[in-house]
C-alpha positions in Angstrom: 8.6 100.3 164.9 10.2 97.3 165.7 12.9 96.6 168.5 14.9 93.3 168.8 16.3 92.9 172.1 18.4 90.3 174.3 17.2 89.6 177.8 20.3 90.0 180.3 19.6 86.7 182.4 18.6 84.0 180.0 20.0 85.7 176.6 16.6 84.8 174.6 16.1 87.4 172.0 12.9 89.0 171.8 10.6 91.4 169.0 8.3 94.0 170.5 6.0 95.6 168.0 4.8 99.2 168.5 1.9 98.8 166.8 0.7 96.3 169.5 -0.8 98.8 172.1 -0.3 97.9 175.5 1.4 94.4 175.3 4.4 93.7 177.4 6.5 91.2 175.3 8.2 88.9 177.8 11.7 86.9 177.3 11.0 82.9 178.1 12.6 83.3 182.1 10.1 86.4 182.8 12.5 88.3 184.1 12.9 90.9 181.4 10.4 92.7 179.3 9.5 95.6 176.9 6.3 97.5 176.6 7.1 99.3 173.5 4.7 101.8 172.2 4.4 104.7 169.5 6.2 107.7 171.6 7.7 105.5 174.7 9.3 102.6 175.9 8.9 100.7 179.5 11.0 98.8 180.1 10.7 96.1 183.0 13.8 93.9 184.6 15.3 92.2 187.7 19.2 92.1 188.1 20.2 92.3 184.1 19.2 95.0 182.4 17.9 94.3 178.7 20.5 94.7 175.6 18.6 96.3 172.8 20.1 94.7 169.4 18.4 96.9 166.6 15.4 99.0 165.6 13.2 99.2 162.9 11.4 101.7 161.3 8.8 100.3 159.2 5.6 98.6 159.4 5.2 95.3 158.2 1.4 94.9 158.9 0.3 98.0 156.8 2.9 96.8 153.9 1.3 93.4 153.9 -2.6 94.9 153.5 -1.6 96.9 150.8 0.1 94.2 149.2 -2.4 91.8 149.2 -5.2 94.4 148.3 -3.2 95.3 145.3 -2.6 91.7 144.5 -6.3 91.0 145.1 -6.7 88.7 148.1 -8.5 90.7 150.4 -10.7 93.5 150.2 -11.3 96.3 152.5 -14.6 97.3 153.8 -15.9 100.9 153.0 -17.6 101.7 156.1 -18.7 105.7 156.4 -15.6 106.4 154.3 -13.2 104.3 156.6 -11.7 101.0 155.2 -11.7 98.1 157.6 -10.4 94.4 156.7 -12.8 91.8 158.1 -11.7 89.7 161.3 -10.3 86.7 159.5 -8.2 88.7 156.9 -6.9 90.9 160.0 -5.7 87.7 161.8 -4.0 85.9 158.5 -2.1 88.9 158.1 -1.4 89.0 162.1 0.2 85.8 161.6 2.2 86.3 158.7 3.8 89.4 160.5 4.5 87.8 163.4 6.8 85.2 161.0 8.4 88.6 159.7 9.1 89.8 163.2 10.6 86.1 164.3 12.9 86.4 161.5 13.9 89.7 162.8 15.6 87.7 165.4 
């Protein structure tokens, strides 16, 4: 899950990413942020208290492996009947969600 959210102090919109474990996603002035995670949400804020904007249910990270395995440009790793994508593939499709995500905002 995705939530878009507007920091109360300096009015930057920001993306946090569920499937991100353990990542507090920050607005440029610090003062607001958003650990958001499978089951909960922390929030953290001085003064102005975070506007959330929208959610959204989906995951783009998963959609994008199965697209490009499909379309053949990466291939997953059979490893004791788990599939794994190696390192580089993992971090190409990093990026190209985190362009998804900023066009979220």
């Amino acid at each position: 899950m995705y939530i878009v959210w507007i920091c109360g102090h300096c009015n930057e919109i920001v993306v946090s990413n569920s499937f991100r474990h353990h990542e507090m996603d920050f607005c440029g002035c610090g003062r607001s942020g958003c650990d958001l995670e499978e089951y909960c949400v922390r929030w953290s804020f001085n003064e102005h208290r975070p506007i959330v904007l929208g959610k959204y249910d989906y995951n783009f990270f998963e959609e994008l492996i199965l697209c490009m395995k499909e379309q053949g440009i990466i291939e997953l790793v059979n490893i004791d009947g788990k599939l794994y994508l190696n390192s580089l593939d993992a971090l190409y499709i990093r990026d190209l969600e985190d362009k998804i995500i900023n066009s979220l905002k």
